[in-house]
C-alpha positions as CSV (number, residue, x, y, z in Angstrom):
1,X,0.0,0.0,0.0
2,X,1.0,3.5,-1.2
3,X,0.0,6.8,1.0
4,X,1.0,10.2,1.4
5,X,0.1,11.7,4.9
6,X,-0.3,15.4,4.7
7,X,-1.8,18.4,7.1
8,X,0.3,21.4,8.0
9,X,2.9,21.7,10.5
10,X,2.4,20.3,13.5
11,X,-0.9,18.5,12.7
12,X,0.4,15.5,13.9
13,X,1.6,13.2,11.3
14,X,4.7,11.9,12.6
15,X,2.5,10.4,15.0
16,X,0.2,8.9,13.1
17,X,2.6,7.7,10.1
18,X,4.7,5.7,12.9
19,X,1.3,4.1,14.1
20,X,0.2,3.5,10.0
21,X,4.3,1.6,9.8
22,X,3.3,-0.4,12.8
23,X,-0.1,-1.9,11.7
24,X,-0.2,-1.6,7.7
25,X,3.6,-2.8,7.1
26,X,4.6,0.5,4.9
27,X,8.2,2.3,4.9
28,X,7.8,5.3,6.2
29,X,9.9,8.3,4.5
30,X,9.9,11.5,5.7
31,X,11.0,14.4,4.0
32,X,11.8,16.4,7.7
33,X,14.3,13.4,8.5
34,X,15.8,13.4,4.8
35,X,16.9,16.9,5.4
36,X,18.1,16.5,9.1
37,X,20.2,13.9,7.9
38,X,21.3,15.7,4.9
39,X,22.1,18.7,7.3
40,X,24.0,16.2,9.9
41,X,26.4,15.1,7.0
42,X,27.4,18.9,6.3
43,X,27.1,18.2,2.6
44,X,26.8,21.6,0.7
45,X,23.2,20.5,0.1
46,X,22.9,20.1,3.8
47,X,24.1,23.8,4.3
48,X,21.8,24.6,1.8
49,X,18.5,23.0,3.7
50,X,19.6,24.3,7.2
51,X,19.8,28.0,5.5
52,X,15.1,27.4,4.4
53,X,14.9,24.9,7.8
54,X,16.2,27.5,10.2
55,X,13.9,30.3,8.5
56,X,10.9,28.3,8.9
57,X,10.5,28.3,5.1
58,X,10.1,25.5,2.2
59,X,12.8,24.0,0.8
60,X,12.8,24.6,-3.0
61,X,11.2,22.2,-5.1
62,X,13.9,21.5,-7.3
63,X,16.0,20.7,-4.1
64,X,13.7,18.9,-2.2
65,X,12.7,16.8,-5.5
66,X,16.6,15.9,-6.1
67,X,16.8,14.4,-2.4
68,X,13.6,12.6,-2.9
69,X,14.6,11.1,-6.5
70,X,17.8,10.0,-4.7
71,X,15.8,8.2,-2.0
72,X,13.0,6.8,-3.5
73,X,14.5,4.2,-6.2
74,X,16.1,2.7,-3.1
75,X,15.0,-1.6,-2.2
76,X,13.8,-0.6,1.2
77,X,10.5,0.9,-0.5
78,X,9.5,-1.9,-2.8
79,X,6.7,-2.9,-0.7
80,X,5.0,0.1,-0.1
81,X,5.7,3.6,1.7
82,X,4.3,6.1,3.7
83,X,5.3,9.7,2.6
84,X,5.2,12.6,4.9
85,X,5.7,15.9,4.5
86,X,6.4,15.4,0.7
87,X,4.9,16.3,-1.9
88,X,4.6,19.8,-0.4
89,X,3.6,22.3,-3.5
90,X,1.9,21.5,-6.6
91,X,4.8,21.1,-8.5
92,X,6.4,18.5,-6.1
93,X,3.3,16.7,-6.7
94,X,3.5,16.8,-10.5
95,X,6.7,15.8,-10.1
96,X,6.0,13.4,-8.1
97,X,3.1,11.7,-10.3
98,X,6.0,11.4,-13.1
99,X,8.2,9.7,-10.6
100,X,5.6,6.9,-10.0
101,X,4.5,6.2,-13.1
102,X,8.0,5.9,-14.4
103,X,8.3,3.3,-11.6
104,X,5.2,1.9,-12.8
105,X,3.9,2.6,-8.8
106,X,0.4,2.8,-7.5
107,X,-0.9,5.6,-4.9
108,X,-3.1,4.0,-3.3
109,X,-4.6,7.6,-0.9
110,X,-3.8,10.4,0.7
111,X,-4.6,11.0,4.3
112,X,-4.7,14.6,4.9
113,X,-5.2,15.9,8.4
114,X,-7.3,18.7,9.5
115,X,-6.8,20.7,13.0
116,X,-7.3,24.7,14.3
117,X,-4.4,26.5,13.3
118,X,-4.2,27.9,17.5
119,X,-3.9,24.5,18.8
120,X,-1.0,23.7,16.0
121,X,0.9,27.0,17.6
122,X,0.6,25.6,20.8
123,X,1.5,21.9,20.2
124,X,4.7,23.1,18.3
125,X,5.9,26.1,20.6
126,X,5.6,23.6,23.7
127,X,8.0,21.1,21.6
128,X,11.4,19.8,22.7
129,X,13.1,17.1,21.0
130,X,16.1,14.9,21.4
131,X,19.1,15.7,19.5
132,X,21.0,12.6,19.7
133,X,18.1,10.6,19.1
134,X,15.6,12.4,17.8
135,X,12.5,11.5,20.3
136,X,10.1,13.8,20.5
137,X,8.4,15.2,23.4
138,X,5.8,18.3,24.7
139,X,6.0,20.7,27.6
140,X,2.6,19.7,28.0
141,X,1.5,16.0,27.1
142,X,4.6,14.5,26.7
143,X,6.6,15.0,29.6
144,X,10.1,13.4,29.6
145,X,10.7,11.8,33.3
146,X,13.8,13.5,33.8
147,X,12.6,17.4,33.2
148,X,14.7,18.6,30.2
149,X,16.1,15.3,29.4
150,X,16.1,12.4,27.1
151,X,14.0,9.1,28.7
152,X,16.4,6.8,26.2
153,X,20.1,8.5,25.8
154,X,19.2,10.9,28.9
155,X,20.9,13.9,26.8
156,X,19.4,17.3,28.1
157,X,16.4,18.5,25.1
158,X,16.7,20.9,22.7
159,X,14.0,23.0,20.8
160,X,14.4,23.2,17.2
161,X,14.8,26.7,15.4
162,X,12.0,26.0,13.2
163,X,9.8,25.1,16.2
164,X,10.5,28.9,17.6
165,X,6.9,31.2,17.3
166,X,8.6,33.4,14.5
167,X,9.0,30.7,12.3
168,X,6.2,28.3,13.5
169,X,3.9,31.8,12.2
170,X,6.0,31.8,8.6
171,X,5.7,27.8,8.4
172,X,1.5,28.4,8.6
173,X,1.3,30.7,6.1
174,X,3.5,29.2,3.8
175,X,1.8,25.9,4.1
176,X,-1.9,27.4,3.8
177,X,-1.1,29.2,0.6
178,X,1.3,25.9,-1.1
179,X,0.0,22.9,0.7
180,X,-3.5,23.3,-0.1
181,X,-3.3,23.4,-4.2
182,X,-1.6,19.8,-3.2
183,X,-4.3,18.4,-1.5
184,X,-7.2,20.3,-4.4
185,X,-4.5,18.3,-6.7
186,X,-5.1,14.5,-5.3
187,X,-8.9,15.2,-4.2
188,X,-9.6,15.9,-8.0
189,X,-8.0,12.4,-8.6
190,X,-10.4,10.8,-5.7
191,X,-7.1,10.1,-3.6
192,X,-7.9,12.3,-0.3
193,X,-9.7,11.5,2.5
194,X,-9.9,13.7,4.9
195,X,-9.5,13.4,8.8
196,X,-11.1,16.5,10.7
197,X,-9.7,16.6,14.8
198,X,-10.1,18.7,17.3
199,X,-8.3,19.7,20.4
200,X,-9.8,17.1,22.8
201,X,-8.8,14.0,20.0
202,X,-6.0,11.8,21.8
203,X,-3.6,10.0,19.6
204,X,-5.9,6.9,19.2
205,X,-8.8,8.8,18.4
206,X,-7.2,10.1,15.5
207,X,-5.8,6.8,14.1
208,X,-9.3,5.2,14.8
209,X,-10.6,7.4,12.3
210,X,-7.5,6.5,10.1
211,X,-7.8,2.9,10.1
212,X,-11.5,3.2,9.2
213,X,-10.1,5.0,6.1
214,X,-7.3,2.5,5.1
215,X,-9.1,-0.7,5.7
216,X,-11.9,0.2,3.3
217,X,-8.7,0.4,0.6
């Protein structure tokens, strides 16, 4: 099974893609880890992703499409994926549609998720992640045990630059105006299926209403 996960920033899809691996056997692949790695490796692409990432803005297409080429022709994704955070504008998804038919590859859907742009700014803000390991954790709900630190390499948390108000703001309006022409491009091909939350909706609320998506597919 093919799918592309989608909502703006902070909507939760990490989340959810990790429970879609678990149940439905995909690879996930996300875009947001492609680039952290790139960035890790100090290639002059990398340099070139930190310089949109630490902005809060999109990486250019043609950038983000040469990473994505590179990754996707690799074995590990021969029995089906889970994209995240990619395609991201209507030309990545053009793009995109050329890549799979030239790999003679099925999408299968597209889960895109729907919540109040307020609770987003608060879910990010309150965000702290692991920088060795890349955990992820909230001021709020996700407590670490150790206040400030990592529950697996107990290294003290970090918030990323892009997860800073400023940038959070820039990242929403970005999205609004580039993601949306993406998710208008897959509904016209009877791909999307939508999945509306609100603030109250735990983690297995929102996958309930997921599964009852990908099982009728």
């Amino acid at each position: 099974m093919n799918l592309i996960i989608t909502g703006l920033p902070g909507v939760g899809k990490g989340t959810q893609a990790n429970k879609i691996v678990e149940k439905y056997d995909v690879k996930h692949l996300s875009t947001g880890d492609l680039f952290r790695n790139e960035i890790k490796k100090n290639s002059d692409k990398g340099q070139e992703l930190k310089k949109y990432m630490d902005a809060g803005n999109l990486v250019p297409d043609k950038l983000t499409i040469e990473i994505f080429k590179n990754e996707l022709v690799k074995p590990i994704y021969k029995n089906g994926f889970l994209l995240d955070g990619f395609p991201r504008t209507l030309e990545q998804s053009r793009a995109f549609d050329e890549m799979l038919v030239d790999a003679n590859i099925k999408l299968d859907g597209v889960i895109a998720l729907d919540l109040a742009e307020d609770i987003i700014i608060e879910r990010i803000t309150n965000r702290l992640v692991c920088p060795k390991c890349g955990k992820t954790y909230h001021k709020l709900y996700i407590k670490p045990k150790k206040t400030d630190y990592c529950d697996v390499c107990d290294m003290k948390l970090i918030q990323r630059s892009d997860d800073k108000l400023e940038a959070i703001e820039n990242r929403l309006k970005i999205a609004n105006s580039q993601t949306k022409p993406v998710i208008d491009h897959y509904n016209e091909k009877n791909l999307v299926n939508f999945i509306t939350m609100k603030k109250t909706d735990d983690t297995n609320v929102v996958f309930s209403m997921i599964e009852n998506v990908l099982d009728r597919l």
